[in-house]
C-alpha atoms as an extended CHARMM CRD file, in Angstrom:
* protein
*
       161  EXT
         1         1  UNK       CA            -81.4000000000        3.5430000000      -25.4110000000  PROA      1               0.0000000000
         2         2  UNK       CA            -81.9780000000        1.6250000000      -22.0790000000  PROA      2               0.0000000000
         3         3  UNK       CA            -78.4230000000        1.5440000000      -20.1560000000  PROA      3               0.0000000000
         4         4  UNK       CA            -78.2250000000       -2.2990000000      -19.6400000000  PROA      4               0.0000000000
         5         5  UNK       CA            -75.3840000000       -4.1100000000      -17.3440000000  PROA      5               0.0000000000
         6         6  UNK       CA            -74.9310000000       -7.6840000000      -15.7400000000  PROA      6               0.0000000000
         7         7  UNK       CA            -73.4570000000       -8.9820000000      -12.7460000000  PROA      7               0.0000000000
         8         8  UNK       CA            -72.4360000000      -12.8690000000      -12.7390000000  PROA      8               0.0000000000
         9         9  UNK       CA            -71.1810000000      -14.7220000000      -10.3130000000  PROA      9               0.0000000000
        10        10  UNK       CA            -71.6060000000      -18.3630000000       -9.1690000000  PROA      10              0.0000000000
        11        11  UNK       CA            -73.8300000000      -17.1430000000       -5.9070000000  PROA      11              0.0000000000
        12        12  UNK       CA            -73.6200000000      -19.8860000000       -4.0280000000  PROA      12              0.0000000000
        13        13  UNK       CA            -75.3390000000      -18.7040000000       -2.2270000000  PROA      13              0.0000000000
        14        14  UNK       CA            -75.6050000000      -14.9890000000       -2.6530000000  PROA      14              0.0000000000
        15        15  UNK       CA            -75.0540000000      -13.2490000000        0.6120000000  PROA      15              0.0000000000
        16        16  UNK       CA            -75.6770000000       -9.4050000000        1.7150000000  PROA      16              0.0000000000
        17        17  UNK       CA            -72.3220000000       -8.1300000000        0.1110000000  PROA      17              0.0000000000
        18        18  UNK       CA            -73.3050000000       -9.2590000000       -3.6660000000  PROA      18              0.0000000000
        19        19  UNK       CA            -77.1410000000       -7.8850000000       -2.6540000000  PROA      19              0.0000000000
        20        20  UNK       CA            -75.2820000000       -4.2180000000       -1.9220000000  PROA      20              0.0000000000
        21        21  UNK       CA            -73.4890000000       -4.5150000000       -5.0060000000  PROA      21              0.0000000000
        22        22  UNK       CA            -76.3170000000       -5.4590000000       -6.2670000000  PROA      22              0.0000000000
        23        23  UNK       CA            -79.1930000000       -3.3390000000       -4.9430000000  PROA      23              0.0000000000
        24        24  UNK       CA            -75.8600000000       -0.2490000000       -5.8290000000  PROA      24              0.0000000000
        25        25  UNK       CA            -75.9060000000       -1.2140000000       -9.3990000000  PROA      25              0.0000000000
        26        26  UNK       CA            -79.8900000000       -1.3480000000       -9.9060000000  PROA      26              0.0000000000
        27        27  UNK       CA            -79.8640000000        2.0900000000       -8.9750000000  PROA      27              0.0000000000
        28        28  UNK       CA            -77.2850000000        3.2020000000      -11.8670000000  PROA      28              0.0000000000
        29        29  UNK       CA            -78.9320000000        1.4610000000      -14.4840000000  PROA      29              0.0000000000
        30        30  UNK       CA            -82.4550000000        1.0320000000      -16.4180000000  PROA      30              0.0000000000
        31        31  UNK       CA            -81.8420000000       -3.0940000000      -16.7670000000  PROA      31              0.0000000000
        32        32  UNK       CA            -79.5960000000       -5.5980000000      -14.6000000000  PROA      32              0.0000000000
        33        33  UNK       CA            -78.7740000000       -9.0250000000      -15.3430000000  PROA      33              0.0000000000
        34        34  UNK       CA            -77.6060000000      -11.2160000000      -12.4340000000  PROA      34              0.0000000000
        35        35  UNK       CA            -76.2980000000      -14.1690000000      -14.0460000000  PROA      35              0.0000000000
        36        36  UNK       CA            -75.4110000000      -17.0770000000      -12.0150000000  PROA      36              0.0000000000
        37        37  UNK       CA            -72.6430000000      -18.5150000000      -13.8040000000  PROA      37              0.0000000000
        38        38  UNK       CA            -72.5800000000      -22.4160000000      -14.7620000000  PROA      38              0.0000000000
        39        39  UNK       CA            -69.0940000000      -24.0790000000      -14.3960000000  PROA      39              0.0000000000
        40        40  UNK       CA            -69.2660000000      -27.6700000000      -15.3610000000  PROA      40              0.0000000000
        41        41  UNK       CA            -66.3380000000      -28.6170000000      -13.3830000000  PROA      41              0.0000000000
        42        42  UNK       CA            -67.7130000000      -27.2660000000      -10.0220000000  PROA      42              0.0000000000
        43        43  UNK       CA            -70.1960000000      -28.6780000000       -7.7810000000  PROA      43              0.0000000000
        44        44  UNK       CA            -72.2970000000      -26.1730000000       -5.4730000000  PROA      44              0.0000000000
        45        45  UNK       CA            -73.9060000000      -26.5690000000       -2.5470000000  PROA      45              0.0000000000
        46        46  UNK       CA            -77.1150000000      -25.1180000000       -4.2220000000  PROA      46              0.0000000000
        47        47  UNK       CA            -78.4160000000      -26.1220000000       -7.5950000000  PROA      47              0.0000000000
        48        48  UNK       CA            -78.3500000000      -23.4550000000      -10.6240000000  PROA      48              0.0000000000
        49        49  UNK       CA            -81.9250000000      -23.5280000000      -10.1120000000  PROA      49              0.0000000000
        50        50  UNK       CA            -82.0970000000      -23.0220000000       -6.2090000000  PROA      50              0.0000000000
        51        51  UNK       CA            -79.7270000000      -20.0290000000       -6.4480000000  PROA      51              0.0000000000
        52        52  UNK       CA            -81.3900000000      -18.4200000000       -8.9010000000  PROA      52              0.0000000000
        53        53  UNK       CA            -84.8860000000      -18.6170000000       -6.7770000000  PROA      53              0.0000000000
        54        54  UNK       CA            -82.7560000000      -17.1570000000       -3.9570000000  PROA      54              0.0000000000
        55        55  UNK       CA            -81.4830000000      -14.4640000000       -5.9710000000  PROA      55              0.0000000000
        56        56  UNK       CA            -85.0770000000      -14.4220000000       -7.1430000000  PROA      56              0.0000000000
        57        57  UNK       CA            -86.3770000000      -13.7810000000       -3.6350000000  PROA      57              0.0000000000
        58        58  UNK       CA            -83.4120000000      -11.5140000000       -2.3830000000  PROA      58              0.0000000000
        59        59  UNK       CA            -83.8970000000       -9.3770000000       -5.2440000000  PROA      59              0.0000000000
        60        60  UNK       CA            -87.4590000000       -8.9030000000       -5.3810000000  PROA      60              0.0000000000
        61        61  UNK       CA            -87.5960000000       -5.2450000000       -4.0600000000  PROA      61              0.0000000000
        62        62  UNK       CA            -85.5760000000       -4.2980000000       -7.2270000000  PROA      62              0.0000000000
        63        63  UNK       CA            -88.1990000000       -4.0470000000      -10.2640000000  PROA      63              0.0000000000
        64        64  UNK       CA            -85.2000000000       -3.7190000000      -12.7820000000  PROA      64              0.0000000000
        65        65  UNK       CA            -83.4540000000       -6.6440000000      -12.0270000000  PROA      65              0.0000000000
        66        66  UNK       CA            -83.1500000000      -10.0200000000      -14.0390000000  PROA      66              0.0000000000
        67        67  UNK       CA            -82.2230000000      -12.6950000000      -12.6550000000  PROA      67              0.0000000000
        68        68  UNK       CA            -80.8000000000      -15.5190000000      -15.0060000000  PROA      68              0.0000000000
        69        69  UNK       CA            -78.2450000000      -18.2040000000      -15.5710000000  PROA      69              0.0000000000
        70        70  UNK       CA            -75.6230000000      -18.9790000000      -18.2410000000  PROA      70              0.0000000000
        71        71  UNK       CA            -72.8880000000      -21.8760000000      -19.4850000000  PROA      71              0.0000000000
        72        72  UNK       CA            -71.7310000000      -19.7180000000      -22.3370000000  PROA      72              0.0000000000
        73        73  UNK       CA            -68.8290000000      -17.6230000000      -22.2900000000  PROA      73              0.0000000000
        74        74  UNK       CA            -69.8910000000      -14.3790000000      -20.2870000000  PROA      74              0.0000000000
        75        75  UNK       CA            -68.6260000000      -11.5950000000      -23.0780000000  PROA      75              0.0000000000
        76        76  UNK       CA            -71.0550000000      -13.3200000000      -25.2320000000  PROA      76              0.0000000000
        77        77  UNK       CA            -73.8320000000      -13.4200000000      -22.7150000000  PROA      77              0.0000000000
        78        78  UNK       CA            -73.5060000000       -9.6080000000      -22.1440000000  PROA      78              0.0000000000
        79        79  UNK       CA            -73.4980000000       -9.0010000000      -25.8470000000  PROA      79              0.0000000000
        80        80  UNK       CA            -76.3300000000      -11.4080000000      -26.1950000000  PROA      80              0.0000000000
        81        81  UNK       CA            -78.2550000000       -9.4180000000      -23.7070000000  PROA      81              0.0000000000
        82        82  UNK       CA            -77.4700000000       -5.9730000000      -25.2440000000  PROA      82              0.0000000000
        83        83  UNK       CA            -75.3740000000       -4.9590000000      -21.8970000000  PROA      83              0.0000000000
        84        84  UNK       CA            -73.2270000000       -2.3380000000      -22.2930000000  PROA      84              0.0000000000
        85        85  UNK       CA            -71.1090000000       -2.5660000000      -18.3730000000  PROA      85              0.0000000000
        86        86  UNK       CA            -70.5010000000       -5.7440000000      -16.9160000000  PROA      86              0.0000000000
        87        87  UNK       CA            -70.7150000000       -4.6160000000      -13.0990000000  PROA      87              0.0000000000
        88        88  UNK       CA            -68.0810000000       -6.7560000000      -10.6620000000  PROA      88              0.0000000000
        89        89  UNK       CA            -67.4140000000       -5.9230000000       -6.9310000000  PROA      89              0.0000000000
        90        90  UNK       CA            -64.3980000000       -5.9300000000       -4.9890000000  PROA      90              0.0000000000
        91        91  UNK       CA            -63.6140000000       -6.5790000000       -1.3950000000  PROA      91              0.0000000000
        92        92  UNK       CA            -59.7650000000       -6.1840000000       -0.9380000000  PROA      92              0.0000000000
        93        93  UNK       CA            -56.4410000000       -6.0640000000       -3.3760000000  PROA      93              0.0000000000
        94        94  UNK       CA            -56.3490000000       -9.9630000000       -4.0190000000  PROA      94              0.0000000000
        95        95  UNK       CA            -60.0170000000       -9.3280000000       -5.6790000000  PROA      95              0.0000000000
        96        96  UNK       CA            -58.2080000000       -6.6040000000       -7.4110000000  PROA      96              0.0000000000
        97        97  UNK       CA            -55.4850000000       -8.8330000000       -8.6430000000  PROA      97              0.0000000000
        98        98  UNK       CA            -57.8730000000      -11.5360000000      -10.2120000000  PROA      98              0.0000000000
        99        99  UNK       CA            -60.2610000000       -8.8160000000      -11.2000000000  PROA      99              0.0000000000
       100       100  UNK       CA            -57.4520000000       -7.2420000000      -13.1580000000  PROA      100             0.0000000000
       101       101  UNK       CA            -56.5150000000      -10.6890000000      -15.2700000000  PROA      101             0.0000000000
       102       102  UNK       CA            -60.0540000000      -11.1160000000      -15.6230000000  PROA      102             0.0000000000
       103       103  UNK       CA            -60.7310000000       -7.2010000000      -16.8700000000  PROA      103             0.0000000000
       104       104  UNK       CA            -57.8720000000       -7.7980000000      -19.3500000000  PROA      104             0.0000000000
       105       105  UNK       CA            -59.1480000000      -10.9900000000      -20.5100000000  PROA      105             0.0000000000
       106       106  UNK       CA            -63.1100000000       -9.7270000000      -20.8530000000  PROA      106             0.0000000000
       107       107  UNK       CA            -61.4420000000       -6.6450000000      -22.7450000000  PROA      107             0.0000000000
       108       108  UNK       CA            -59.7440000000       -8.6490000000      -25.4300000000  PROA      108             0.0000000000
       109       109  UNK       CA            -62.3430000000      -10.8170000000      -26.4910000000  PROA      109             0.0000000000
       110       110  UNK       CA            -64.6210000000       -8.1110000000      -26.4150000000  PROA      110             0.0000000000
       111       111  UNK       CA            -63.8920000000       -4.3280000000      -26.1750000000  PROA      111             0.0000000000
       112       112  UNK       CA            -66.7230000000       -2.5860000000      -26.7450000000  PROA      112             0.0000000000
       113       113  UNK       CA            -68.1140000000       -3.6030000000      -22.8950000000  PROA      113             0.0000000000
       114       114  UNK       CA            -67.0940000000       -1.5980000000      -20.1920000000  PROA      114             0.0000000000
       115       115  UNK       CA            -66.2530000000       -3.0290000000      -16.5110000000  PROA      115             0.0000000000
       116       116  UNK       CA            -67.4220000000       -1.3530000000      -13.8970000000  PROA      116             0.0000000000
       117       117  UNK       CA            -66.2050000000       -2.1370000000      -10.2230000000  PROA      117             0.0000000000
       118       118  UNK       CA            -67.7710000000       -1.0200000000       -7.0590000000  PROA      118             0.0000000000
       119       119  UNK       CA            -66.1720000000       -1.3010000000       -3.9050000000  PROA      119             0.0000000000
       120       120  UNK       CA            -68.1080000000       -3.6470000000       -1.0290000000  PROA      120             0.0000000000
       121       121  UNK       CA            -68.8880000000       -1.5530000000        1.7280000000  PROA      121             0.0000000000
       122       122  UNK       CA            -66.5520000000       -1.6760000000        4.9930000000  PROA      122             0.0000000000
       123       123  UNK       CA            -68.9970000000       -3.5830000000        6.5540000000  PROA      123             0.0000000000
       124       124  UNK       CA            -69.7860000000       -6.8100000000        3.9280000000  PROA      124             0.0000000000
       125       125  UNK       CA            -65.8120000000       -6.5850000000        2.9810000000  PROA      125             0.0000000000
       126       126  UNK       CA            -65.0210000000      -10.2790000000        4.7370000000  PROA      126             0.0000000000
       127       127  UNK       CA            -68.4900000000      -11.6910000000        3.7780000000  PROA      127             0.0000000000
       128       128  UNK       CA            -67.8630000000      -14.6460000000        1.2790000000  PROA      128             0.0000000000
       129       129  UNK       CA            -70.0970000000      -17.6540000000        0.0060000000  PROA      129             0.0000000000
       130       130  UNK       CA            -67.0570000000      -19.5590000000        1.5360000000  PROA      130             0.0000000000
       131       131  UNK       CA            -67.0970000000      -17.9280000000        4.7020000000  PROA      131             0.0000000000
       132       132  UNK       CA            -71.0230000000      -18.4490000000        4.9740000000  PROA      132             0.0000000000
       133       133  UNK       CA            -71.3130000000      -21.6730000000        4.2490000000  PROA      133             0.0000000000
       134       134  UNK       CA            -68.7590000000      -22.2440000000        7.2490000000  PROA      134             0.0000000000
       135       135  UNK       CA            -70.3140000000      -20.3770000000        9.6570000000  PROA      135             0.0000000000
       136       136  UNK       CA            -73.4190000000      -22.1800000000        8.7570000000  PROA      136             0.0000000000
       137       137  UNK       CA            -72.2060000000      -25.6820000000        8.4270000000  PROA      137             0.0000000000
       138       138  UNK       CA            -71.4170000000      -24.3710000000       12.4930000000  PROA      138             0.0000000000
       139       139  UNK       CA            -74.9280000000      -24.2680000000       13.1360000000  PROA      139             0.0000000000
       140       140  UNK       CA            -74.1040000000      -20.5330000000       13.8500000000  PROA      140             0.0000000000
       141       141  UNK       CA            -76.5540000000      -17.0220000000       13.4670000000  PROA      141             0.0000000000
       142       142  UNK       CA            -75.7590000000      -15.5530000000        9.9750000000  PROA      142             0.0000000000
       143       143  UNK       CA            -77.8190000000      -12.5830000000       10.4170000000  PROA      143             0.0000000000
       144       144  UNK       CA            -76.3330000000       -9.4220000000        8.4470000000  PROA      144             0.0000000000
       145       145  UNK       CA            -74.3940000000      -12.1420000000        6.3810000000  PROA      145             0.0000000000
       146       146  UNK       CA            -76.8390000000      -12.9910000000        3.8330000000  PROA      146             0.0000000000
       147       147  UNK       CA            -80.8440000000      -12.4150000000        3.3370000000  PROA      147             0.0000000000
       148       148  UNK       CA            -83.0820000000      -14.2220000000        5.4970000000  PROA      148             0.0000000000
       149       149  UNK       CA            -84.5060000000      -16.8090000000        2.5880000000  PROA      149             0.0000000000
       150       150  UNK       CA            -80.4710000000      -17.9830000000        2.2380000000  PROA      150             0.0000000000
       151       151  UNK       CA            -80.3180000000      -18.2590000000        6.1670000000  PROA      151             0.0000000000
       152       152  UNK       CA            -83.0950000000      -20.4360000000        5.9680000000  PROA      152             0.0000000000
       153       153  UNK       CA            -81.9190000000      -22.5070000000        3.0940000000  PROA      153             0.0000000000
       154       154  UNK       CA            -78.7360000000      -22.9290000000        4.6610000000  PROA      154             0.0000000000
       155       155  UNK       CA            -80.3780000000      -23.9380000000        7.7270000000  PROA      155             0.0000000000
       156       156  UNK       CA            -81.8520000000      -27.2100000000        6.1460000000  PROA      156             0.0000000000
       157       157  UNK       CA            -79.0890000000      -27.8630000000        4.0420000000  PROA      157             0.0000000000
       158       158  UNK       CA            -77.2030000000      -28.3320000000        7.6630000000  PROA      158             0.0000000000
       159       159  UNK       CA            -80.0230000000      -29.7890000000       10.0220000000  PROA      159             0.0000000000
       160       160  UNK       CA            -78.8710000000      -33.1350000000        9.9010000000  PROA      160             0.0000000000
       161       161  UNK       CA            -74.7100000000      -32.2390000000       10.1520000000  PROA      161             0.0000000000
């Protein structure tokens, strides 16, 4: 039996601390899912579409990765998809706190799926899409903040500001 996890966020846009998580996880198991999660009520700066071809591009050294979307509630995504771990990553205690709710919630409405947290590195711990986007709506460098395709996507996205 193939081991089988996913990783969702809303990766908007995904920057080098999800890709360690990510590139991390890929190494653990046979199949990973990176979902980018569809909230109706929130407007990116990228399209569902647009982040997934970034995530597309970022991820294309990793052969066992699957890059997809979803609107439906996540446990039944991961159950959909046969996971067994959903993988999440955490950069300080208030990602714990939320992480915690979240575990608890995940767990009730569907038990039989581990979550698994890994720990950004040192390094990517105060890298956020929010704190990207920032920097880049600055006009500033983002090199080691996110892969070169999202630099350059951000890049046009803030030409004309």
């Amino acid at each position: 039996m193939k081991k089988i996890a996913v990783y969702n966020g809303s990766f908007d846009p995904v920057t080098n601390g999800h890709l360690d998580i990510i590139e991390r996880a890929a190494k653990i198991f046979d199949i990973l899912y990176v979902t980018v999660a569809i909230h109706p009520t929130k407007v990116g700066l990228f399209t569902i579409e647009q982040r997934k071809e970034l995530l597309k591009k970022a991820t294309a050294h990793l052969k066992n990765v699957i890059v997809d979307s979803t609107d439906e509630l996540f446990m039944d995504y991961v159950k959909k998809v046969n996971g067994q771990v959903l993988i999440r990553g955490l950069r300080s205690t208030t990602d714990f706190d939320y992480e915690l709710q979240y575990a608890q919630s995940n767990q009730y409405l569907n038990s039989q799926i581990e979550i698994m947290y890994l720990m950004t590195k040192p390094s990517h711990s105060f890298i956020s899409s929010s704190v990207v986007k920032e920097i880049a709506s600055y006009h500033k460098p983002l090199t080691g903040l996110v892969p070169e395709c999202v630099e350059d996507a951000l890049k046009k996205v803030y030409q004309n500001q």
